[in-house]
C-alpha positions as CSV (number, residue, x, y, z in Angstrom):
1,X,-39.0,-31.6,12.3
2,X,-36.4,-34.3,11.6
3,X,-33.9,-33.7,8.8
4,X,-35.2,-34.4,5.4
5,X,-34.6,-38.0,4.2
6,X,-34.0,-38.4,0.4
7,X,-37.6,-39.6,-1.4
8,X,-37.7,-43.8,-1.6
9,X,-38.6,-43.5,-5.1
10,X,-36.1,-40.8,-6.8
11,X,-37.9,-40.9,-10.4
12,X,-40.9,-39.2,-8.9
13,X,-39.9,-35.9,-10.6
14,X,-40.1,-36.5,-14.1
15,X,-38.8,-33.6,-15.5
16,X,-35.6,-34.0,-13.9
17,X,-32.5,-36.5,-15.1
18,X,-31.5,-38.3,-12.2
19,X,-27.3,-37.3,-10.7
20,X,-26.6,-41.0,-11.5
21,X,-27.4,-40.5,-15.0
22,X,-25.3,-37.5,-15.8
23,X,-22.2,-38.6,-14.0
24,X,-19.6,-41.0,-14.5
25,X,-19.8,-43.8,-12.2
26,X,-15.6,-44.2,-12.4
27,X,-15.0,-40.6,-11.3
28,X,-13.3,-40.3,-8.3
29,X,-15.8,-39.2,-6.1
30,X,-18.4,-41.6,-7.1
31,X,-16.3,-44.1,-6.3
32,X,-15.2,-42.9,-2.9
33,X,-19.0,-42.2,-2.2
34,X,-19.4,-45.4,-1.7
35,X,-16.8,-46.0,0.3
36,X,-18.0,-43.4,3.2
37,X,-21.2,-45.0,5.6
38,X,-23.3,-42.0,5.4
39,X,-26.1,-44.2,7.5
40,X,-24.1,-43.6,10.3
41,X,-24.2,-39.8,10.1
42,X,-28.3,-39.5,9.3
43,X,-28.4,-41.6,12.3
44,X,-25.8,-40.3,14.7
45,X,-25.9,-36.3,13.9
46,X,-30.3,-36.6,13.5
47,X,-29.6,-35.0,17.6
48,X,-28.0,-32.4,16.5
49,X,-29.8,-31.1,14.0
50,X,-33.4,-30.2,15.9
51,X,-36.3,-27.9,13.7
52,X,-39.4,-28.0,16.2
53,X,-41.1,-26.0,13.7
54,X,-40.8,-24.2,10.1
55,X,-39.4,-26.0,7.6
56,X,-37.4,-30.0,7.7
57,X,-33.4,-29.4,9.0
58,X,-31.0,-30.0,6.9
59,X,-29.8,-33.3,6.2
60,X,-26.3,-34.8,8.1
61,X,-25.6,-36.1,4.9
62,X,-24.8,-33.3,3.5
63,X,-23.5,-31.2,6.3
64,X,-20.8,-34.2,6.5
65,X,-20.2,-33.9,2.8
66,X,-19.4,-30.6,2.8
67,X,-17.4,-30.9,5.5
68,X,-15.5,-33.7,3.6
69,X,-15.2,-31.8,0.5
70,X,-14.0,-28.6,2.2
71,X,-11.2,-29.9,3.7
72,X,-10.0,-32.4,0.5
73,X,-10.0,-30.0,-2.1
74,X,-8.9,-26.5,0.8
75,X,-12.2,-24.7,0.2
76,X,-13.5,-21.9,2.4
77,X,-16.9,-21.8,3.7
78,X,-18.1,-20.0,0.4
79,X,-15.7,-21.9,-1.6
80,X,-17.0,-24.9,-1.2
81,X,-20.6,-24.5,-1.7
82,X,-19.6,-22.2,-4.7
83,X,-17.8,-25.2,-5.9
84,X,-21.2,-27.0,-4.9
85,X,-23.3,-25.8,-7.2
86,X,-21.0,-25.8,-10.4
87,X,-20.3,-30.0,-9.9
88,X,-22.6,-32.6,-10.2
89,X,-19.9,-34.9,-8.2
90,X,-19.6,-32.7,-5.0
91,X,-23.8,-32.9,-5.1
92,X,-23.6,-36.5,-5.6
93,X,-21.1,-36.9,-3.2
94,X,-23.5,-34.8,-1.0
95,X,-26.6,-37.3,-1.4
96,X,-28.3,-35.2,-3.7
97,X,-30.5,-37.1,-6.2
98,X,-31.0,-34.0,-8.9
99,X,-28.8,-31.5,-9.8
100,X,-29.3,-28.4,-7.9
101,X,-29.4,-24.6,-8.9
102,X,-29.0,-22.9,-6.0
103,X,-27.3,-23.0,-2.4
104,X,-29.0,-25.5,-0.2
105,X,-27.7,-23.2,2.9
106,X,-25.9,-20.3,3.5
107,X,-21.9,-20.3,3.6
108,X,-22.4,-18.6,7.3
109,X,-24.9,-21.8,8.5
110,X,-21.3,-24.0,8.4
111,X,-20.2,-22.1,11.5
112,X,-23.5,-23.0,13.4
113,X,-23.3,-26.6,12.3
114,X,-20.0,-27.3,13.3
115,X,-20.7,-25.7,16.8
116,X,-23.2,-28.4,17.0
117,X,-21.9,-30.7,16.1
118,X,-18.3,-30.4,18.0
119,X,-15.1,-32.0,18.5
120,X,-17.2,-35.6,19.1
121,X,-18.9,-34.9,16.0
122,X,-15.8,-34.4,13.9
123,X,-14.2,-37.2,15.6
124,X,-16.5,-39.4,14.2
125,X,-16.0,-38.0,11.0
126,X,-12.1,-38.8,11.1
127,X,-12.8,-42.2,12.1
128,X,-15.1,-43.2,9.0
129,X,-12.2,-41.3,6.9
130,X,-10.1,-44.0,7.9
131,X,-12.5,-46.7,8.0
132,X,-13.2,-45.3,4.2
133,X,-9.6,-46.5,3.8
134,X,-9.9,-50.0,4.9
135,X,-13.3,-50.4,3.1
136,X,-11.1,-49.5,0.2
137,X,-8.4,-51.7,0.8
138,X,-5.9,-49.2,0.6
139,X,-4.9,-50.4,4.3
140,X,-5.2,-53.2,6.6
141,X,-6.5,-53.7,10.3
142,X,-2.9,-54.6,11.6
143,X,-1.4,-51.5,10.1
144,X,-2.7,-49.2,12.7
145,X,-0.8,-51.0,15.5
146,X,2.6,-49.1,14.4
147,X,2.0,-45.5,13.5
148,X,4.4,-42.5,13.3
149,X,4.0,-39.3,15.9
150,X,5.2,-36.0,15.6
151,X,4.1,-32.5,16.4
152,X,3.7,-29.5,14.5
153,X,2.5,-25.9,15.0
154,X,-0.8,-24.9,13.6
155,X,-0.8,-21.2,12.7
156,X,-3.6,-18.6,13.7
157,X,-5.3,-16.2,11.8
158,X,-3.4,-13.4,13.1
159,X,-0.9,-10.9,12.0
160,X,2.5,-10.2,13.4
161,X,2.3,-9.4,16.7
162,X,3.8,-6.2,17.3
163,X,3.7,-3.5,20.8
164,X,2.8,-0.5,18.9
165,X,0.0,-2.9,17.1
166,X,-1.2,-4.6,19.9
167,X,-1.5,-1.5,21.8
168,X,-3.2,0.9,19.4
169,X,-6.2,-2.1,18.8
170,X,-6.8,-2.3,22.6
171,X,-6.9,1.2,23.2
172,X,-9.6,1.1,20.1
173,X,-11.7,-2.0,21.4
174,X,-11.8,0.1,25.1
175,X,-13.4,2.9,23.7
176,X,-15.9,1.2,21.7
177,X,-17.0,-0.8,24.3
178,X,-17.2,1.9,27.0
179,X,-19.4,4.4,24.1
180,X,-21.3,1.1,24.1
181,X,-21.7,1.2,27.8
182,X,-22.9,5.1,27.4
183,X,-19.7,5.7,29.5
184,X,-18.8,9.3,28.8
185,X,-14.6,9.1,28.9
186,X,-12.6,12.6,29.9
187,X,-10.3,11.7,27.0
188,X,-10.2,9.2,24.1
189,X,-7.1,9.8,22.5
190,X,-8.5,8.9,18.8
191,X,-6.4,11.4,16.9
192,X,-3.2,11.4,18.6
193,X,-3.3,7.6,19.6
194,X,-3.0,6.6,15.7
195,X,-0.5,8.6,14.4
196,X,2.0,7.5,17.5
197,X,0.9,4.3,16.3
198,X,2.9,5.2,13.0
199,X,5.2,7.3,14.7
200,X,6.4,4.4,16.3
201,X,6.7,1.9,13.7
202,X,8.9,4.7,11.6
203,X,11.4,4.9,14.4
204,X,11.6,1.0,14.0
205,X,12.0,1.1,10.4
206,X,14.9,3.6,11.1
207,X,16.0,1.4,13.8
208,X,16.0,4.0,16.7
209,X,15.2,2.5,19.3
210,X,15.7,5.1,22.1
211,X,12.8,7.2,20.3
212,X,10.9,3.8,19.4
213,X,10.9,3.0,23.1
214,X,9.7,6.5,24.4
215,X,6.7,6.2,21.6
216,X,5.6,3.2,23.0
217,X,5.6,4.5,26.5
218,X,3.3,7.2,25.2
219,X,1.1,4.6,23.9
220,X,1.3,2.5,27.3
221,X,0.6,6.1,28.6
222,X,-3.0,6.1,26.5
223,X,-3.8,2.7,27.2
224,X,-4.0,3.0,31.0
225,X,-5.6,6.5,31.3
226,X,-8.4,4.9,29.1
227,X,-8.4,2.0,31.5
228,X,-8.5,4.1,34.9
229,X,-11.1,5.9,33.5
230,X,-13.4,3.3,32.7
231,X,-13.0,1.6,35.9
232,X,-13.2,4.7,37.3
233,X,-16.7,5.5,35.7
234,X,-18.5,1.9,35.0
235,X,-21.9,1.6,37.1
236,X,-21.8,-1.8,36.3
237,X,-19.0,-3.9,34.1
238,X,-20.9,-6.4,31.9
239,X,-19.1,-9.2,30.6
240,X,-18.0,-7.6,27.2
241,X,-16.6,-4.5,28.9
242,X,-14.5,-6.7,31.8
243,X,-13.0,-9.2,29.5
244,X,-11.6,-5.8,27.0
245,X,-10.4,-4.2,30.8
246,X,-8.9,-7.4,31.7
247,X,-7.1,-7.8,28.2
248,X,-5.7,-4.3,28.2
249,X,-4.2,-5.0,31.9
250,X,-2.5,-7.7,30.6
251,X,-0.9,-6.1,27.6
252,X,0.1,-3.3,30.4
253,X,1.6,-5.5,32.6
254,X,3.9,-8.1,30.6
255,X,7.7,-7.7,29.9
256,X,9.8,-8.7,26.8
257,X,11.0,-11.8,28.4
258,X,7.5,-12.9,30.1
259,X,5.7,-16.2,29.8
260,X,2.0,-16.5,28.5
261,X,2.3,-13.2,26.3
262,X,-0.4,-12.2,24.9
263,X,0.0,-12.1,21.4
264,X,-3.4,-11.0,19.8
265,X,-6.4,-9.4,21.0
266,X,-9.1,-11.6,19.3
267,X,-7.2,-14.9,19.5
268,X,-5.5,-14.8,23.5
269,X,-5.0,-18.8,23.1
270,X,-2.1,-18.2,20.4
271,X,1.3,-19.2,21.4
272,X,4.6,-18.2,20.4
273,X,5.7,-21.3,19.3
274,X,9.8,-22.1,18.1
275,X,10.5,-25.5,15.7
276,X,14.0,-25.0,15.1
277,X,13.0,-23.3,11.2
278,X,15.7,-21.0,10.1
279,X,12.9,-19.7,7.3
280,X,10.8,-19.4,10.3
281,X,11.7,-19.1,13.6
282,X,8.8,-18.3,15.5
283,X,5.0,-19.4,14.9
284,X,2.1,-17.8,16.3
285,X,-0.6,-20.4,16.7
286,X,-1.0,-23.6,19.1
287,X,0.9,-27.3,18.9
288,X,-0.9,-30.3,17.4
289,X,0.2,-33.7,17.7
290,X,-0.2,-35.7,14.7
291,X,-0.1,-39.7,14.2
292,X,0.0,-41.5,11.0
293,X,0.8,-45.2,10.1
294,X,4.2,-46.1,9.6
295,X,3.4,-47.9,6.2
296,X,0.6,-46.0,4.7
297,X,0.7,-42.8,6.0
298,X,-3.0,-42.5,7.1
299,X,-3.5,-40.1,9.5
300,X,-4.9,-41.7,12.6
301,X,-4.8,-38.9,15.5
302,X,-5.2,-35.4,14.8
303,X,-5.4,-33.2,18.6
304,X,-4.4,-29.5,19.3
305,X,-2.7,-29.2,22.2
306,X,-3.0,-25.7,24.3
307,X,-0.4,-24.2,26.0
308,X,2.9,-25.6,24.1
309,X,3.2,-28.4,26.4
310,X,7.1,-30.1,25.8
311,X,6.5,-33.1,23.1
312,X,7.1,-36.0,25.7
313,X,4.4,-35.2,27.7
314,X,1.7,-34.8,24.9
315,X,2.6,-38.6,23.8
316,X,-0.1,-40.1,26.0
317,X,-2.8,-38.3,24.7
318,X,-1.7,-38.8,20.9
319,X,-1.6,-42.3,21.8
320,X,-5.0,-42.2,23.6
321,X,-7.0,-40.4,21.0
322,X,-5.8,-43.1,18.1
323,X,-7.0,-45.8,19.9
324,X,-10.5,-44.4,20.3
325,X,-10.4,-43.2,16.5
326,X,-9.3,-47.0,15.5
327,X,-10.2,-49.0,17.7
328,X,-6.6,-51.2,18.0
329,X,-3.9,-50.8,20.3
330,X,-0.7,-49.7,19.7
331,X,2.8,-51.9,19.2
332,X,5.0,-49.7,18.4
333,X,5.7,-45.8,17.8
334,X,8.5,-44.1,16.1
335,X,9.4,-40.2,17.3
336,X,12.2,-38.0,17.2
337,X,14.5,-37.0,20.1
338,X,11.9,-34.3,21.1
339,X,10.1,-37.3,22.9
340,X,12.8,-38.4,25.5
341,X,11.3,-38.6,28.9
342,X,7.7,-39.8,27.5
343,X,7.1,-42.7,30.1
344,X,5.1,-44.6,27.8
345,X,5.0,-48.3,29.2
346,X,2.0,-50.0,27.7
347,X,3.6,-50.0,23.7
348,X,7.2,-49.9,22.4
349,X,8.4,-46.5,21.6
350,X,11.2,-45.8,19.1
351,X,13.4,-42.7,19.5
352,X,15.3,-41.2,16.3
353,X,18.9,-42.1,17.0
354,X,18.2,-45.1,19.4
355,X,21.1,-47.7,19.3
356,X,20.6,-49.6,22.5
357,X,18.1,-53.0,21.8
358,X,17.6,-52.3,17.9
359,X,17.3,-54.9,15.7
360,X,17.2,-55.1,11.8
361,X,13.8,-55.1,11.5
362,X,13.6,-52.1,14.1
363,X,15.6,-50.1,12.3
364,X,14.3,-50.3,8.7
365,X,11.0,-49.3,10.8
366,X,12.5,-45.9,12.6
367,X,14.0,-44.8,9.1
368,X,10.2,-44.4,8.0
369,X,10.0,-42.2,10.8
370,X,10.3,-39.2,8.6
371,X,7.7,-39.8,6.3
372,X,5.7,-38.0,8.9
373,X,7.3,-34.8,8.0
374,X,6.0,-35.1,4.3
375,X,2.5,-36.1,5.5
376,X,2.5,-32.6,7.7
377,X,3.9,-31.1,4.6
378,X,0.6,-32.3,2.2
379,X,-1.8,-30.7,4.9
380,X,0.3,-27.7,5.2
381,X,0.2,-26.7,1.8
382,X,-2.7,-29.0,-0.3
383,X,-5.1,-28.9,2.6
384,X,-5.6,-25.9,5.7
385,X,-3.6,-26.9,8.4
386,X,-1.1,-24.0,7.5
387,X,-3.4,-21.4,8.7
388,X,-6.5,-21.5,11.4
389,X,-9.3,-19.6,10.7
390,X,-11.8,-21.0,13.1
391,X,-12.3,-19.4,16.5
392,X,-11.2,-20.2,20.1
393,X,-9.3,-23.8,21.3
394,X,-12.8,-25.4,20.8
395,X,-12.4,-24.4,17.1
396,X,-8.3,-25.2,17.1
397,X,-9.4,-28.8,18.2
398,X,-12.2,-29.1,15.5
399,X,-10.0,-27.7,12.6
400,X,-7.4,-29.8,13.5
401,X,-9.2,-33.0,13.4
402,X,-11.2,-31.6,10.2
403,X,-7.5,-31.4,8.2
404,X,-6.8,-35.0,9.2
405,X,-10.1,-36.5,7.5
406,X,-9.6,-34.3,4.8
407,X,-5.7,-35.9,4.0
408,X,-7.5,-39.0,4.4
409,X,-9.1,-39.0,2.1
410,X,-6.9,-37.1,-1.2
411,X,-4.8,-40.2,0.1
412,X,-7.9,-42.7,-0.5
413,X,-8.3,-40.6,-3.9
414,X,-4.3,-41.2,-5.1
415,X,-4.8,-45.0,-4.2
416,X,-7.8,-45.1,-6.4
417,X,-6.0,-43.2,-8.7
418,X,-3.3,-45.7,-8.9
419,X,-5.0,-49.1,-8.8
420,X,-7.6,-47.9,-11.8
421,X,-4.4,-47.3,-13.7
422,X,-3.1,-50.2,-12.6
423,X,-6.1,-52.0,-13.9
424,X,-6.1,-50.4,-17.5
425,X,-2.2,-51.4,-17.6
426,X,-2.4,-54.8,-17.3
427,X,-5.7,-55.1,-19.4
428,X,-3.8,-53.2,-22.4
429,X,-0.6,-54.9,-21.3
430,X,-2.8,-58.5,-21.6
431,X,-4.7,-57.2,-24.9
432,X,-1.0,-56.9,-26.4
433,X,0.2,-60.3,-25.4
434,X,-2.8,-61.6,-27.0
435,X,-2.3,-59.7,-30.1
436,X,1.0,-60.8,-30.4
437,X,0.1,-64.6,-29.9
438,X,-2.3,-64.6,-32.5
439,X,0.6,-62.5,-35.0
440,X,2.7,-65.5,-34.4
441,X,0.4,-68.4,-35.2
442,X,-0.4,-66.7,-38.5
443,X,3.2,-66.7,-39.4
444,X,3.6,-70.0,-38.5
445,X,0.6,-71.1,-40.4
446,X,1.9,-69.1,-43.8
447,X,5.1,-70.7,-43.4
């Protein structure tokens, strides 16, 4: 079956008050409800919501609002469709025309939706975010021809990546997988394995070393027994069982000082990334590239970027991915000195510090350059960008994008903010003057 439509005629249920009766049309989220072209979603996403039989799928509409809502406000998956059912204004906001009393799906049916709908999904979702923003009038057409580009480092949700740690859960995972297998191993080291596990962080702690290092080599010792045994044993290596062996040979096998470490077992994409932080010096996650315009601030570009590629090289495909999300080419573009050697011909590119060929104008425009920073800041701490909990670089690229539409729109909200207290200002402000006017004819007429 297709996905439900809302009825044509909402006052058939007449024991029911109507959302648009209960809530207040100047609330925030009304008012940016109408700023969002849900058509587009019940008629773009309708493919990838399929129900051949049972009951109707669930509605885009509301997949996309919850989407939306999750990502402006920092929800979780049960967060938000907690938060669902206690406000009439996320239903509204939704497309619901009563007020619900119970979960239209289950917190765990967001992972399968955003699976499929994908990164071309949730691109469209960024690009009505900012189209939101011009229907608003918060920004114009010509604004997205200069924009700001920087990168930043996207966290995982991992812990800190340790030897002794990374060991001691790959030994664990071998095991389980080979009882899965019905392997029987000569030796599974599950009581001595742990406590050298702890063994090894207490000679840490005490900072000997000497004893630290001859702990973990006893742990290395465990690891590839295991390993030679279940090579040694294996009829036949599914797919599960081979991609545990071939993890464990590659914690075995890297040095200190290597390349492509492998930093944790169920995340191998994560990167040990270094941004200069003295608070933090090392991030465990994966680079994103992030463009906003150089007046506003909207984020237009939003794209994780495996492999820690140096920031001159990702500039292209920053640059690329705005101009599909906007539609409008690109002028000019402000970065920092990370970006030398960027060979970027088709638009003007700004480097922090530049002296040769600046002119007035030019440089009034590169000192906005670091209003990126702040933007990077927001999503970091008011929306999720700070930490990654979605799986794989397929769900790196989707949460990335996901954060983007969601700063899109809390800035949509502080505009609206703003201009209706604008508007009461200068209608108070206009009352007074009046008042005052008519104060001073009476005066003049008693006198």
């Amino acid at each position: 079956m297709k996905p439900k439509t809302p009825p044509k005629n909402p006052n058939q249920d007449l024991f029911r008050p109507l959302l648009v009766d209960i809530i207040n049309p100047e609330h925030e989220l009304a008012r940016l409800e109408g700023l969002i072209d849900w058509a587009f979603f019940e008629r773009e996403w309708a493919g990838y919501f399929p129900s051949t039989t049972g009951r109707p799928a669930t509605s885009p509409r509301l997949i996309a609002g919850l989407f939306y809502l999750q990502h402006l406000y920092g929800h979780s998956d049960e967060g938000v469709l907690s938060a669902f059912l206690q406000s009439p204004y996320y239903q509204h906001f939704c497309g619901c025309v009563h007020f619900e009393h119970q979960l239209p799906i289950d917190p765990s049916s967001l992972v399968r939706w955003r699976k499929r709908v994908g990164e071309e999904g949730l691109e469209w979702l960024h690009t009505h975010s900012i189209q939101a923003a011009v229907n608003a009038k918060m920004v114009k057409p010509k604004s997205f021809e200069e924009i700001l580009v920087d990168t930043t480092v996207m966290e995982k949700a991992i812990t800190h990546p340790t030897d002794s740690k990374l060991l001691e859960t790959a030994r664990q995972r071998l095991v389980k997988q080979a009882q899965a297998q019905g392997i029987n191993l000569r030796q599974n080291y599950n009581k001595v394995a742990p406590r050298q596990a702890i063994q090894t962080g207490r000679y840490a702690h005490a900072k000997q070393f000497k004893r630290m290092r001859q702990s973990l080599k006893k742990q290395r010792t465990y690891l590839g027994r295991i390993v030679r045994d279940v090579e040694r044993k294996a009829q036949q290596i599914t797919d599960g069982l081979k991609h545990e062996l071939s993890l464990a040979k590659r914690l075995l096998s890297q040095k200190p000082k290597d390349k492509n470490k492998l930093y944790s077992l169920h995340a191998p994409e994560v990167e040990c990334i270094g941004k200069g932080k003295s608070r933090k010096p090392y991030e465990f996650g994966v680079k994103v590239t992030v463009a906003t315009t150089l007046k506003e601030g909207l984020v237009v570009g939003m794209r994780s970027l495996a492999g820690n590629p140096y920031d001159g090289h990702t500039l292209h495909e920053a640059l690329e991915q705005k101009e599909i999300l906007t539609d409008m080419p690109t002028k000019l573009v402000c970065v920092d000195r990370g970006y030398k050697g960027h060979w970027i011909e088709q638009s003007k590119v700004l480097i922090s510090g530049q002296k040769r060929g600046m002119t007035a104008s030019l440089k009034r425009k590169l000192k906005r350059r670091s209003a990126i920073d702040a933007s990077i800041g927001h999503m970091k701490t008011e929306g999720r960008l700070d930490r990654c909990t979605l799986k794989g670089q397929l769900g790196d690229a989707m949460f990335a994008l996901l954060c983007g539409a969601g700063h899109n729109l809390r800035l949509i909200l502080n505009f609206l903010r703003d201009f209706l207290a604008f508007l009461w200002t200068a209608i108070w402000q206009s009352e007074w003057i009046k008042e005052n006017i008519r104060t001073k004819k009476r005066k003049i007429k008693v006198a």
